[in-house]
N, C-alpha and C positions, 0 to 999 in steps of 0.2 A: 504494500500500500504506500500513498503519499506518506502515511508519518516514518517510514523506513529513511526513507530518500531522505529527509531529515536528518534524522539521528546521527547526532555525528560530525556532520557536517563545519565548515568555518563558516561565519557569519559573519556579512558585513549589514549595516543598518544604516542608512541614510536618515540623516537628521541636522534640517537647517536653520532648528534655535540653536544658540551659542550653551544657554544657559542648560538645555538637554542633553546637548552633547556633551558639556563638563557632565551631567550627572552618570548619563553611561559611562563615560569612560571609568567614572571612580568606581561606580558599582562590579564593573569586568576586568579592573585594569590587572587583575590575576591570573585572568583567561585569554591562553595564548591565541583560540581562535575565534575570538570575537573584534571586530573592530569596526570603528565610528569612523564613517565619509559623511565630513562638512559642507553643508550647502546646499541646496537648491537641488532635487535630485534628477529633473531633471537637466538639469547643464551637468552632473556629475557621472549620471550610471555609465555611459559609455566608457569611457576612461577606465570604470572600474572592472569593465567584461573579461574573463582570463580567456588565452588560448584557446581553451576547450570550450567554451561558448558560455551561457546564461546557464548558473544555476539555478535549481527552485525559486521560485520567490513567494515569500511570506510577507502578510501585512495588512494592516489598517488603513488605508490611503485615504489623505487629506482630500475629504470632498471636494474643494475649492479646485482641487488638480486631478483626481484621480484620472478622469477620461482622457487627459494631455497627459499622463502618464501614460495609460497601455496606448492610445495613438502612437505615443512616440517610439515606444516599445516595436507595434506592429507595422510601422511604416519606415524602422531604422532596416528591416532586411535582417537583423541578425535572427540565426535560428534562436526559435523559443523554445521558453522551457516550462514547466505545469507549474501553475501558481493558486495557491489558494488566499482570496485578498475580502477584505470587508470593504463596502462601500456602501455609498447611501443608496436606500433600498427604489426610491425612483430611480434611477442611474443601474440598480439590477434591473430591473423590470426593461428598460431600454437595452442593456447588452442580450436579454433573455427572448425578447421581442418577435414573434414571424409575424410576418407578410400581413398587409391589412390591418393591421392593430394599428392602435392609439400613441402605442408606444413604440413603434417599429420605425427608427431613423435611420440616419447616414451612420450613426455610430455602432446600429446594431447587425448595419450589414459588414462594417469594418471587423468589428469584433469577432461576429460569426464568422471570415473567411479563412479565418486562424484559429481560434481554437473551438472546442467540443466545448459549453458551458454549461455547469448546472449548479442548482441552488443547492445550500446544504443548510439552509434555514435563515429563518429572521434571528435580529436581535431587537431589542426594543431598547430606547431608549435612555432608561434608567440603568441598562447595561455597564454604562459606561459612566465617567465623571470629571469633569460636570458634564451633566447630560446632554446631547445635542437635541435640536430641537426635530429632531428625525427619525425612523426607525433606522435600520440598519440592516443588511443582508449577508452574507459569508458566500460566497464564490468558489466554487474549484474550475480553475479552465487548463486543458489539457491541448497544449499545441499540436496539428496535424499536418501532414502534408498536404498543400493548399493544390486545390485543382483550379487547372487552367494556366494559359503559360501567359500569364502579363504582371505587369509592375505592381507594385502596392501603391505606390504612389500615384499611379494613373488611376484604379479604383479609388481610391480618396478624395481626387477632386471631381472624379464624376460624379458620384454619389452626392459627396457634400456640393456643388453645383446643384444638381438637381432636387436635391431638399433644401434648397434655398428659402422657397416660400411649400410649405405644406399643404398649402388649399388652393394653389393652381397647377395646371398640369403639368405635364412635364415636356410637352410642348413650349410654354410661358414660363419654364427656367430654362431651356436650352442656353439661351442666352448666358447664364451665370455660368452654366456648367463649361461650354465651350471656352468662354473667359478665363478661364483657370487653367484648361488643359490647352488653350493658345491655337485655337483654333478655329472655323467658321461655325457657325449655328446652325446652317444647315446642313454643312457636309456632317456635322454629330447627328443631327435628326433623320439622313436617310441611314444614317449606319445604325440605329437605332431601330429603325424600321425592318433592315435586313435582318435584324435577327429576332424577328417578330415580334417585338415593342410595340404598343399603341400608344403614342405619342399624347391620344386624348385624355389617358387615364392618370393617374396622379400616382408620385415617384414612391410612396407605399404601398402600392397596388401590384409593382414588381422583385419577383425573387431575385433570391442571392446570387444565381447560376446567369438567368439574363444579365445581370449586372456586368459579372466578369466573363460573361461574353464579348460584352461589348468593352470592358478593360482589355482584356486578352487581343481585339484584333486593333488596339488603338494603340496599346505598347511593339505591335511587328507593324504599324506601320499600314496593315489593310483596311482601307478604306474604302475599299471598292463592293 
């Protein structure tokens, strides 16, 4: 199970108060494999990746960042590794998200194209101290071999393009989306079409696989 892959393990923990990172360091500074990376994590994790790729990652992640964490995560290219992480539990419900729902964004097609997600329960509130003014979720996502041969980066801005505005079609973001990936509005819209998109229907109405369909022939370059 996850908690093997654990045990054992060195530990590094990212933390950008000054005054928390004094206290970890005093409370470990006996233990040879733990250690405190200063700062901002993200401007820091890369730097911190060894050789052999991404460890597990464990954690509570700062709502205010958590999604600009694993974006960052999933659109750096490096291979991933199974993380089991708490977040605020709207922000589950969005990485947890199919098709059609309320809560089915750009984030949750990003997040699905990478890993396997599932919920391993709520926390509520008073879990924690001081209490946040939120419930809370626990996460396991388990990185996979992504199908389809295109960029992460190319799926990113089409998707987030195309959810630009959520209640017009995605005909009436084209615009945004092709802005981003630098290119015509309409040559995105018949490429769209070719791969049988309905351009009238609005950009939650379409799965994961159309998506990186249409990443896949935008990253080689076929536009025809």
């Amino acid at each position: 199970g996850l908690g093997d892959v654990y045990k054992r393990q060195p530990v590094k923990a990212f933390e950008i108060d000054p005054a928390y990172a004094d206290i970890l360091e005093n409370w470990y500074r006996e233990t040879e494999i733990f250690e405190v990376v200063r700062g901002d994590v993200l401007r820091t994790w890369k730097e911190q990746v060894p050789p052999t790729g991404l460890p597990p990652i464990l954690g509570n992640l700062p709502y205010n960042a958590a999604s600009a964490i694993i974006a960052d995560l999933i659109e750096s290219e490096i291979p991933l590794s199974p993380m089991v992480i708490t977040v605020q539990k709207e922000m589950a419900e969005r990485m947890l998200a199919a098709k059609s729902t309320k809560a089915y964004s750009s984030f949750s097609i990003l997040c699905q194209s990478a890993y396997s997600i599932r919920s391993l329960g709520d926390l509520r509130a008073g879990s924690f101290y001081p209490p946040p003014r939120v419930d809370s979720t626990i996460l396991r996502l388990d990185p996979f071999q992504r199908s389809g041969n295109y960029k992460v980066g190319v799926l990113s801005k089409l998707v987030r393009g195309l959810f630009t505005s959520r209640r017009k079609t995605l005909k009436n973001n084209l615009l945004s989306a092709a802005r981003a990936l630098g290119m015509e509005s309409d040559t995105l819209g018949t490429l769209m079409e070719s791969k049988g998109i309905l351009l009238s229907l609005r950009p939650e109405a379409i799965d994961l696989i159309s998506y990186q369909d249409v990443a896949a022939a935008l990253s080689q370059g076929n536009l025809s």
